[in-house]
PAVO-899443 format. One record per residue (C-alpha): residue number from 0; chain; x, y, z. Coordinates in Angstrom, 2 decimals, padded with zeros to 5 digits. Each point is the difference from the previous one (the first is absolute). Example, Ala and Ser with C-alpha at 12.3 -4.5 7.8 and 13.67 -1.06 7.14 Angstrom:
<atoms>
num_chaine_x_y_z
0_A_012.30_-004.50_007.80
1_A_001.37_003.44_-000.66
</atoms>
This chain:
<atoms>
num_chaine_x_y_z
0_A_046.97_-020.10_061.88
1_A_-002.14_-001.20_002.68
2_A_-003.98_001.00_000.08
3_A_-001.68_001.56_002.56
4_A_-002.42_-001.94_002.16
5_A_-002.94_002.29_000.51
6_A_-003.30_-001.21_-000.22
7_A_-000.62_001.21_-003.25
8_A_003.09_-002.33_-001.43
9_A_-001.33_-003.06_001.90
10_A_-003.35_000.54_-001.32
11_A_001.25_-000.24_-003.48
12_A_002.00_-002.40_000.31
13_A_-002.59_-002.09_001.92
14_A_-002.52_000.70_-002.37
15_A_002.34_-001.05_-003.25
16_A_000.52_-003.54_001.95
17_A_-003.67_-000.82_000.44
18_A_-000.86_001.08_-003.42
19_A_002.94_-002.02_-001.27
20_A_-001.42_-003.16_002.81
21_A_-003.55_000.46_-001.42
22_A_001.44_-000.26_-003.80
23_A_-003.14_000.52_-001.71
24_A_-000.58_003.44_-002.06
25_A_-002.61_001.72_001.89
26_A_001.87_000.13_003.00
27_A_002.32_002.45_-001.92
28_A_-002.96_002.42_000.10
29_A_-001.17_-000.19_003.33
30_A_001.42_002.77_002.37
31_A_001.89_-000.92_003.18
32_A_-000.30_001.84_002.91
33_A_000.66_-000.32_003.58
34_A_-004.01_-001.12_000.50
35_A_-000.02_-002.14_-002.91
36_A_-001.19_-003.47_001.70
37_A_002.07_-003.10_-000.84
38_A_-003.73_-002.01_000.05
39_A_-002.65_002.24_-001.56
40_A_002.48_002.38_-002.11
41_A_002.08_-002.19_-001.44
42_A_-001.56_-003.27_000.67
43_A_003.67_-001.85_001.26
44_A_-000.34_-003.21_000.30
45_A_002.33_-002.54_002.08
46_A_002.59_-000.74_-002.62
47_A_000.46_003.73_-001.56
48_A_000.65_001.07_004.05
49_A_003.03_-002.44_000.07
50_A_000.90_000.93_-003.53
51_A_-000.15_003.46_002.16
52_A_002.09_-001.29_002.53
53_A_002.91_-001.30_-002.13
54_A_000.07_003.45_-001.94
55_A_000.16_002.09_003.32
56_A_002.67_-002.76_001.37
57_A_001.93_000.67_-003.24
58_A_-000.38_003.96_000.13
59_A_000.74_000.76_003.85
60_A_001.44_-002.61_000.89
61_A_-000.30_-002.76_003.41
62_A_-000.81_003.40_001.86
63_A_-003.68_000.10_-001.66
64_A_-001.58_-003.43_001.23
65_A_-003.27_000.42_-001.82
66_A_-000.73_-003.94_001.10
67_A_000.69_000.60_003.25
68_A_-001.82_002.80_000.51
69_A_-003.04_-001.26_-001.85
70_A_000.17_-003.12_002.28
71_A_-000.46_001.95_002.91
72_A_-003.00_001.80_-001.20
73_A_-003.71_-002.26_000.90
74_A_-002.48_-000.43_-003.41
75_A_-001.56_003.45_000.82
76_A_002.96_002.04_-000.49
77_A_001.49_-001.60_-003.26
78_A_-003.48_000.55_-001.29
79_A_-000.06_003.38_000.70
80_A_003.83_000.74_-000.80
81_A_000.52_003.12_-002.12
82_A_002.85_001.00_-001.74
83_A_000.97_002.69_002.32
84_A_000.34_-002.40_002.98
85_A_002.74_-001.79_-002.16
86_A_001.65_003.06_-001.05
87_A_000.00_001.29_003.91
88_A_001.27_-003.46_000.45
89_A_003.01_000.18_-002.33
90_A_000.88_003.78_001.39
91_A_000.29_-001.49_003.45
92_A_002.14_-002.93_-000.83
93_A_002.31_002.41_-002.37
94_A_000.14_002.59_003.28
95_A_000.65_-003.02_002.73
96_A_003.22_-001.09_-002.53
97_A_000.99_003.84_-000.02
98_A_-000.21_000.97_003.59
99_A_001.86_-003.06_000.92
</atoms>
């Protein structure tokens, strides 16, 4: 049985792998939402967004290049980033591998 990809899935899912990249308890009570801010939110740091990385890589596949896309973002925007920009992210790449 396959799961939908609607935003609602991807946000779930998204939001399990950064609580699971951040590892520490309180992160299991914070909420998650598509304006949660990877900096001030959730307080990311460098090594849990590659942690991030791997578990997206490992989820969706080659298809999702979290790196790459982060790498083509200036300072700014990575600061900025919220969680609904990566789940908009992962709908496109999952729609570009269906339509073609």
């Amino acid at each position: 049985m396959t799961t939908e990809v609607t935003t609602e899935t991807v946000l779930a899912r998204v939001s399990d792998l950064i609580r699971e990249c951040i590892g520490e308890e309180w992160a299991l009570d914070v909420p998650i939402g598509m304006d949660t801010s990877f900096a001030n939110d959730l307080e990311l740091e460098s090594i849990e967004f590659v942690a991030l990385a791997e578990k997206l890589k490992a989820t969706y596949g080659r298809r999702v290049d979290f790196a790459g896309w982060l790498a083509g973002m200036e300072l700014k925007e990575i600061l900025n980033l919220r969680v609904g920009v990566l789940v908009e992210f992962i709908l496109s790449c999952h729609s570009e591998t269906t339509t073609t």
